[in-house]
C-alpha positions as CSV (number, residue, x, y, z in Angstrom):
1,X,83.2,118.0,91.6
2,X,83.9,114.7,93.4
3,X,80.9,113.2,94.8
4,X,81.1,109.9,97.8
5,X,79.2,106.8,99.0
6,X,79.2,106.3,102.6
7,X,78.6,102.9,103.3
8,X,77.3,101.7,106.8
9,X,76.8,97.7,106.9
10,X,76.7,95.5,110.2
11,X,78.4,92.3,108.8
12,X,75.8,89.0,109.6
13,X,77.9,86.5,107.7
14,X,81.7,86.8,107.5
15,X,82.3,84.4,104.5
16,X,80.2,86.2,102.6
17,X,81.8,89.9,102.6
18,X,85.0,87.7,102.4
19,X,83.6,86.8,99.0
20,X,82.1,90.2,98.4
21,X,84.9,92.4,99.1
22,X,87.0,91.6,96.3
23,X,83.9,91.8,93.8
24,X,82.8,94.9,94.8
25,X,86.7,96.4,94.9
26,X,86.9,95.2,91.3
27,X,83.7,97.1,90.6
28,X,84.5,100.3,92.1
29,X,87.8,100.1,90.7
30,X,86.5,99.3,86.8
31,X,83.6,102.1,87.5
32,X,86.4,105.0,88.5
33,X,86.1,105.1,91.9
34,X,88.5,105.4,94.8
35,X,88.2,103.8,98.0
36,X,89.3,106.4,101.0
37,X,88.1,104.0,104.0
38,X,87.6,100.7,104.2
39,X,86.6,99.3,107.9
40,X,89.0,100.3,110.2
41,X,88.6,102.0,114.0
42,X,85.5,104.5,114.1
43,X,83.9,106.3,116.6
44,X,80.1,106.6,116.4
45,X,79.0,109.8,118.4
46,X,75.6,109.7,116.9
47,X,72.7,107.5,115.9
48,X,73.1,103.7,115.2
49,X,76.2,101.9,115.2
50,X,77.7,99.7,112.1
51,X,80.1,97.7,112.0
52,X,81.8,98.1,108.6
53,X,82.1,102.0,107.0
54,X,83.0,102.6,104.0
55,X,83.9,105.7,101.4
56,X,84.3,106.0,97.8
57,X,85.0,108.7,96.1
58,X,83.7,109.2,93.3
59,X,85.0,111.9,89.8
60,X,81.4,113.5,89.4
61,X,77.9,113.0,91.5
62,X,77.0,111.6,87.8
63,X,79.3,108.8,87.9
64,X,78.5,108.0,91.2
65,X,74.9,107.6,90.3
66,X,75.5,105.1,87.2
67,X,78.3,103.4,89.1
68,X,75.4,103.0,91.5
69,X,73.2,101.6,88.9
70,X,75.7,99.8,86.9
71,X,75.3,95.7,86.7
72,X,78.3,95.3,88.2
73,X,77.0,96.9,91.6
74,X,73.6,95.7,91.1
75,X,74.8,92.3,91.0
76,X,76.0,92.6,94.6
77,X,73.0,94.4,96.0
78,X,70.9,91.1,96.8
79,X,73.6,89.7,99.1
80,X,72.7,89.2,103.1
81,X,76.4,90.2,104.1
């Protein structure tokens, strides 16, 4: 069963998810995800407001945990974006 990150990030420094973005698409795309939105319009009817969401989907919850843990995510982590 597919499983999905949902990634909600207000952006503090726009050269640096310039930078980022490719790096991390590479990443999801070696690790076997799928990217199904990336920014766009949104509508927040609840709770805080971001201003970047993003989903991945993801073959198995299991894959979506060691893409999570994989180097090639965790190398991204430590970034102020």
């Amino acid at each position: 069963m597919a499983a999905y990150w949902i990634v909600r990030v207000n952006v503090l420094n726009a050269e640096k998810i310039q930078a980022y973005a490719p790096l991390a698409a590479a990443a999801v795309e070696a690790l076997g995800g799928k990217y199904l939105a990336r920014g766009g319009s949104y509508d927040t009817k609840e709770g805080a407001e971001y201003v970047r969401n993003v989903v991945v989907e993801w073959p198995s919850l299991e894959t979506a945990q060691q893409a999570y843990d994989s180097p090639e995510s965790v190398s991204y982590t430590h970034l102020t974006l």
